[in-house]
C-alpha positions in Angstrom: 0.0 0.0 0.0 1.2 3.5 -1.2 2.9 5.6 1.9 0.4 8.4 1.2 -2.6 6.1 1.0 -1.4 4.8 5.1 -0.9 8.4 5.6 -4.3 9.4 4.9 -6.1 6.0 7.1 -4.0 7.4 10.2 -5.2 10.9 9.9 -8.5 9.7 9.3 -8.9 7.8 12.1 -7.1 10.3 14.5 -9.6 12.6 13.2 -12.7 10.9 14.0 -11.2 9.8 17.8 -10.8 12.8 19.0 -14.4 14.1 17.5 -15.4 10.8 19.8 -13.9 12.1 22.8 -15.0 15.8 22.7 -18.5 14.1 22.3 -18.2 12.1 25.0 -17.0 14.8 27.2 -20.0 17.5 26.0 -22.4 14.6 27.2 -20.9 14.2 30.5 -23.1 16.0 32.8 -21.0 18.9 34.3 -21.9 19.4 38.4 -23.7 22.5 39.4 -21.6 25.1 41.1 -23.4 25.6 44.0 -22.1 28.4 46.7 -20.9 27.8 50.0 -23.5 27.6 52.4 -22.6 30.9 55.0 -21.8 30.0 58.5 -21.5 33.8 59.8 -23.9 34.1 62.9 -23.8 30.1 63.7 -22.0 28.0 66.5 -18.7 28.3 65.0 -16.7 26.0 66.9 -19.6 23.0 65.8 -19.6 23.9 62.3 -15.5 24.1 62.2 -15.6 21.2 64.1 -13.7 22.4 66.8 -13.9 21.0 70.5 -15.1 24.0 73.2 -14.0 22.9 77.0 -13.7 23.6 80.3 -10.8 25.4 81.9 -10.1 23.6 85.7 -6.4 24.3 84.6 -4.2 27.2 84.1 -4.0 29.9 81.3 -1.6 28.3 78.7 -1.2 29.8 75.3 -1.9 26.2 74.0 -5.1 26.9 75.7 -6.2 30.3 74.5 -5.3 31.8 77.3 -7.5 33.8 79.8 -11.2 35.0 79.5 -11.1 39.2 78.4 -12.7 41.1 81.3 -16.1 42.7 79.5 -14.4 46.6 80.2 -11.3 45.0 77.8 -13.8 43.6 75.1 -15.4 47.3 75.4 -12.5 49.0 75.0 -11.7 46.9 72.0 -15.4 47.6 70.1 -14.3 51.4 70.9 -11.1 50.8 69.7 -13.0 49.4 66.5 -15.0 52.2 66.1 -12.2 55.1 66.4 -9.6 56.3 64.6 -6.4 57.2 65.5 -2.1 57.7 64.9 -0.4 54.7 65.9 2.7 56.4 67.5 0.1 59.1 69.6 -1.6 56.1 71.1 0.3 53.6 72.0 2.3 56.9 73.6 -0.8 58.0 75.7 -1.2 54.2 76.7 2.3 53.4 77.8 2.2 56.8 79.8 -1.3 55.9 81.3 -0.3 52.0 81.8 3.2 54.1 83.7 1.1 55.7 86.0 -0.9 53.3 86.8 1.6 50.8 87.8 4.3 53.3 89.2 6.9 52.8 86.5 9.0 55.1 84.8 8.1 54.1 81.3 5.7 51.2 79.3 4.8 49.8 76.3 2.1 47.2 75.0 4.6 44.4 72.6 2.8 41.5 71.4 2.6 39.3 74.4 5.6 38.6 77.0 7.9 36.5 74.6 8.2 39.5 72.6 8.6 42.0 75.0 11.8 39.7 76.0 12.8 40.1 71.8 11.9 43.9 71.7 13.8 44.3 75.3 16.8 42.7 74.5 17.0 44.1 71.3 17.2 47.7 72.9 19.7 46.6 75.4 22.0 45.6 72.0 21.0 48.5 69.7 19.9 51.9 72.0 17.6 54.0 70.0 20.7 53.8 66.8 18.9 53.7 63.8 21.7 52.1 62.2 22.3 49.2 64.8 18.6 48.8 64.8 18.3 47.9 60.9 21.7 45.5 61.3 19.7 43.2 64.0 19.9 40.2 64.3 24.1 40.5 63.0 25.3 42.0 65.9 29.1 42.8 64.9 30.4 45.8 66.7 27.9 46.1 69.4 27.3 44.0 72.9 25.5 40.8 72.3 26.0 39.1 75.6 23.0 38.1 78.1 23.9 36.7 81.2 21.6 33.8 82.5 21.5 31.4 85.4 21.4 27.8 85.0 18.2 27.3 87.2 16.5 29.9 84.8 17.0 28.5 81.6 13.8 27.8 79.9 11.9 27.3 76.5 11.4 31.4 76.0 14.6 32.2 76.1 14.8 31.7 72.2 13.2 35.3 72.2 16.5 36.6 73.5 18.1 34.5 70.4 15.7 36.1 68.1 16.9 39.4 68.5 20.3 38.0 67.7 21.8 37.9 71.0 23.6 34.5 72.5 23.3 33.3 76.1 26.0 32.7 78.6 25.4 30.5 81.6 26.4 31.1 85.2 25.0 30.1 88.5 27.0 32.0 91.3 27.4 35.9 92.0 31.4 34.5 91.1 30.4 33.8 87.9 28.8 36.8 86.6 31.5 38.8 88.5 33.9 36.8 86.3 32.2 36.4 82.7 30.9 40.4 83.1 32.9 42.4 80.5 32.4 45.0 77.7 30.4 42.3 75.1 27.8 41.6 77.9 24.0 43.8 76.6 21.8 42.4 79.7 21.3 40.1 82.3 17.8 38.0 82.5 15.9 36.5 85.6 13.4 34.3 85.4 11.0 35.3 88.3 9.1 32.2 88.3 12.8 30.5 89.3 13.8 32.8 91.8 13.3 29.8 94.4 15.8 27.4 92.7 18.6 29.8 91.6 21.7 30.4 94.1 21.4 34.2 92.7 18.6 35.7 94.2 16.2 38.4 92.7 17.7 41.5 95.0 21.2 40.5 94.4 20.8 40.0 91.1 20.0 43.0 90.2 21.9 44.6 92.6 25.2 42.9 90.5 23.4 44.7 87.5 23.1 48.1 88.9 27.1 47.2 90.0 28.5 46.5 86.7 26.0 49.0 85.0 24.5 46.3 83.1 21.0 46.2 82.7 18.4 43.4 84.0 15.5 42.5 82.6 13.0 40.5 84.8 10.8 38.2 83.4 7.8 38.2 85.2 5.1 36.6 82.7 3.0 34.8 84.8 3.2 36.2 88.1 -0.2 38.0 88.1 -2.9 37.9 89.8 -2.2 39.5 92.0 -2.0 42.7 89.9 0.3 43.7 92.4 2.6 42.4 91.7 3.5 44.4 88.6 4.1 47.4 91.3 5.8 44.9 93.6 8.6 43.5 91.0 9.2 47.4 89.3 9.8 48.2 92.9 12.7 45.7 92.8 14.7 48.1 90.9 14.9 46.1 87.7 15.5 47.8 84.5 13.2 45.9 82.2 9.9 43.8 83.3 7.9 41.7 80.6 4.0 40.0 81.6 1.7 38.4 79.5 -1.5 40.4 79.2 -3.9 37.7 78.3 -3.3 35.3 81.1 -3.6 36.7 84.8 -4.4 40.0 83.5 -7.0 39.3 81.3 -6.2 41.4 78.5 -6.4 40.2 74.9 -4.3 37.0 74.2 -1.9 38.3 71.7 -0.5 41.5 74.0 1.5 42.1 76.9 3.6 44.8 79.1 6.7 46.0 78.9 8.2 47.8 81.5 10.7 49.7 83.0 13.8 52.5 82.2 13.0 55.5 79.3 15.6 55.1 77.6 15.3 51.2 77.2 11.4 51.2 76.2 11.9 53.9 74.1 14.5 51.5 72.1 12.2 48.6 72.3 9.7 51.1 70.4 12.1 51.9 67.9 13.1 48.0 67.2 9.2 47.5 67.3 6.1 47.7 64.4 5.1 49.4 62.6 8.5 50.6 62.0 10.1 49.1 59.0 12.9 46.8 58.6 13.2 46.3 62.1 13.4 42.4 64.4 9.9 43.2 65.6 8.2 44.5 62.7 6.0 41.7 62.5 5.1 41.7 66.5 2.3 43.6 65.4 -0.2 45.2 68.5 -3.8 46.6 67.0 -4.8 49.9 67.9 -8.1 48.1 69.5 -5.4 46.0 71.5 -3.6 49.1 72.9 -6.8 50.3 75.0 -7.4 46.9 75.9 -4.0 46.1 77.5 -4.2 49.3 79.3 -8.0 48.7 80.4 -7.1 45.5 81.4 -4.1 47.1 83.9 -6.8 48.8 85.2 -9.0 46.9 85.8 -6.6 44.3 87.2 -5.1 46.7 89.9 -9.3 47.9 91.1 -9.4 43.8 91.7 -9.9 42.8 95.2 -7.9 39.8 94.7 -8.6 38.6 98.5 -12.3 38.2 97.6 -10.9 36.6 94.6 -9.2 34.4 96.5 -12.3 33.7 98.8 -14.4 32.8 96.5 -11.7 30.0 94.3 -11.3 28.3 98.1 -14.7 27.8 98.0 -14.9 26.6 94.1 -12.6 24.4 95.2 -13.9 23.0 98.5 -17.2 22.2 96.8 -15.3 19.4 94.0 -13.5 18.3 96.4 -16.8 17.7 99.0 -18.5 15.7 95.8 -15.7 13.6 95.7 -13.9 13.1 99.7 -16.0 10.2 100.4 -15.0 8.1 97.7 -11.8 5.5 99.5 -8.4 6.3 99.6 -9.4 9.8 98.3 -7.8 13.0 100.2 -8.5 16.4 98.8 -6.9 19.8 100.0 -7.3 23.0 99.2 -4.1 25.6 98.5 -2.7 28.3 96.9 0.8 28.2 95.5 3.2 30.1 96.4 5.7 32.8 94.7 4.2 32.8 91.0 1.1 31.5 91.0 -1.1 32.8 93.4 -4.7 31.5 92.7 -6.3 28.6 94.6 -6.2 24.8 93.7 -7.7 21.3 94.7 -5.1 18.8 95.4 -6.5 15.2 95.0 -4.3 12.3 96.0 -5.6 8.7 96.2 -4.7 5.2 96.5 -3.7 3.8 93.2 -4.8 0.1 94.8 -8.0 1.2 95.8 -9.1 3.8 92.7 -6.9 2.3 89.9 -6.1 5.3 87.7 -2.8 7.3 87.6 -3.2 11.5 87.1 -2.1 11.7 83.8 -4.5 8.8 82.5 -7.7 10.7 84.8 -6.3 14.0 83.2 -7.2 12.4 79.3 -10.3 10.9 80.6 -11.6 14.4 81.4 -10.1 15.8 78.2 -11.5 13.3 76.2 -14.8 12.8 77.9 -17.8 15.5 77.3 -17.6 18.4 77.9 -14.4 18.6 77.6 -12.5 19.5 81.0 -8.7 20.4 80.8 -6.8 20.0 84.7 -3.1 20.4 86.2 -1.5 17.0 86.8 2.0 16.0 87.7 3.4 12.8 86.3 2.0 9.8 85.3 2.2 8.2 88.4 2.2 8.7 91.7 -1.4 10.2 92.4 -1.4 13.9 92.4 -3.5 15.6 90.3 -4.9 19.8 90.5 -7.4 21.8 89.7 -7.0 25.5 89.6 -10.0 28.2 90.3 -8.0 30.0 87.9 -10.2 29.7 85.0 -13.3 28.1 86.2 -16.3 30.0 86.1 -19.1 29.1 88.9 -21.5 27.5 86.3 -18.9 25.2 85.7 -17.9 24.0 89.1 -20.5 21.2 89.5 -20.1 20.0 86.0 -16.4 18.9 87.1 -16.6 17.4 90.4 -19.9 15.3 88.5 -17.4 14.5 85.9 -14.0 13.8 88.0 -16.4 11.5 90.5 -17.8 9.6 87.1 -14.4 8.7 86.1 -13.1 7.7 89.5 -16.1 5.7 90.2 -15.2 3.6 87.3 -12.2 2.6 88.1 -12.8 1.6 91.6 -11.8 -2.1 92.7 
């Protein structure tokens, strides 16, 4: 058979397959677009399918931290309804927030963690524009923070983050002996100050010695609101707390306080000002009133009425569950840091066959949900904090811890 004459059978039936196949597709019945159905106004959480729960535990990030006091969640709707210049407010809020607490100068960063980047960052840099665009290279300027060994924890990677580098002591001799002209600051961990040999006063009295200054890292030690006045009063030259745990501020906003000089550098290393370490530790203008309300607010507290009323939360779990063999319950608050009542249960493993961190996933995977504080995996001790817990809720935990303990009774 002629070349052209195969030539021509191969185009024709190329031809007439692919007519087949457009054919084919026209008469495959396309689906209807059909528009997402809205969910605005609905239970969010259900439609997302996300799990709501109880808070008999503490105010962890991982756990959305605290519940906004309604005067912060006002000032944030008025916040949302105003207008005004960055720089002008958050200036009239760090001076009010100043005031209120006692302190020579304040700022609202974006949580604790980076009021630790933004600090150290102006202990490096000063308010030199220059030094302030190089971080995190820190060639030709101090980029030392001193440490203790019994404070070294997770968050320190926000000193890192600003591009300085830790070194580790853990007597007055050591910081005496690694002090020198490359060292920018010196951190405490208040939380620590029990298991350090270097206490909080002589700490910082080494600071204020060598000129160096200390920042004090007090996150978590509120309520009481206090406090903040109480650990400025220390003499320390910086001061970072979270503002949407003890202090009930929004989540993603804290405090930083202390010297004029050093805030006022933190500012500069801060948003919204460009090509800076902390340009992206953004603080909304809404967030700004909050933080400060939330000081406020905070300090009015009377935190021995507070304190009244957790002891009794407390007292009535642990009533609904005492008589149940081998249990012992007591109610405490701990010291130093955390100030705000808890339920200790401890039991007899042989008698109520469950260890703390096996009845802390039973209430976390039970319903409702209930998140606790429990120590180990072993050993029966297990907490709940008033912390969180509203009154409405307080029956539906002791109902659900006593379910879960009745269970596993010999």
């Amino acid at each position: 058979m002629p070349f052209r004459k195969i030539r021509q059978i191969k185009q024709f039936f190329v031809f007439y397959a692919s007519l087949f196949i457009l054919l084919c597709a026209a008469c495959v019945e396309k689906p209807a677009h059909r528009e997402m159905e809205s969910i605005i106004g609905k239970d969010y959480f259900e439609v997302l399918g996300v799990k709501s729960f109880i808070n008999a535990g503490l105010p962890y990030s991982t756990l959305s931290g605290s519940q906004m006091w309604p005067e912060v969640m006002d000032a944030m709707n008025y916040g949302m309804r105003h207008r005004a210049k960055y720089k002008e407010l958050h200036d009239a809020v760090g001076r009010r927030i100043a005031m209120l607490i006692g302190c020579e100068s304040a700022m609202v960063p974006a949580g604790a963690s980076s009021g630790i980047t933004l600090g150290t960052a102006a202990c490096m840099t000063g308010t030199d524009e220059e030094r302030i665009r190089q971080l995190p290279y820190t060639e030709g300027m101090k980029n030392e923070v001193i440490i203790q060994k019994a404070h070294r924890y997770t968050y320190e990677q926000a000193v890192r983050t600003a591009g300085a580098k830790l070194v580790e002591v853990e007597t007055s001799d050591d910081i005496k002996r690694v002090i020198g002209p490359r060292t920018a600051m010196m951190l405490f961990y208040y939380g620590r100050d029990p298991k350090g040999k270097i206490k909080v006063k002589e700490f910082i009295r080494l600071g204020k010695k060598y000129n160096v200054p200390v920042f004090l890292d007090g996150a978590t030690t509120v309520p009481p609101a206090e406090n903040l006045k109480k650990i400025m009063a220390l003499g320390c030259d910086l001061a970072c707390f979270s503002g949407g745990k003890g202090l009930q501020g929004p989540f993603s906003a804290g405090l930083l306080l202390g010297r004029k000089d050093l805030i006022e550098g933190a500012r500069l290393n801060s948003s919204p000002n460009d090509g800076t370490i902390g340009r992206g530790m953004k603080v909304s203008k809404e967030e700004l009133l909050a933080m400060m309300v939330a000081v406020e607010v905070s300090l009015r507290r009377d935190y021995d009425a507070d304190v009244k009323q957790g002891k009794a939360r407390m007292a009535q779990i642990g009533d609904h569950v005492k008589d149940l063999p081998g249990i012992q319950t007591e109610v405490f608050v701990p010291g130093h840091a955390d100030q705000m009542p808890r339920l200790r249960l401890l039991w007899d493993e042989k008698k109520i066959r469950i260890s703390p961190g096996d009845l802390k996933k039973c209430l976390r995977d039970g319903e409702p949900s209930i998140e606790v504080v429990s120590f180990g995996q072993s050993g029966g001790e297990f907490h709940i904090s008033s912390w969180m817990l509203r009154q409405d809720e307080v029956n539906i935990v002791a109902r659900r811890i006593r379910e879960v303990l009745e269970k596993v009774m010999e």
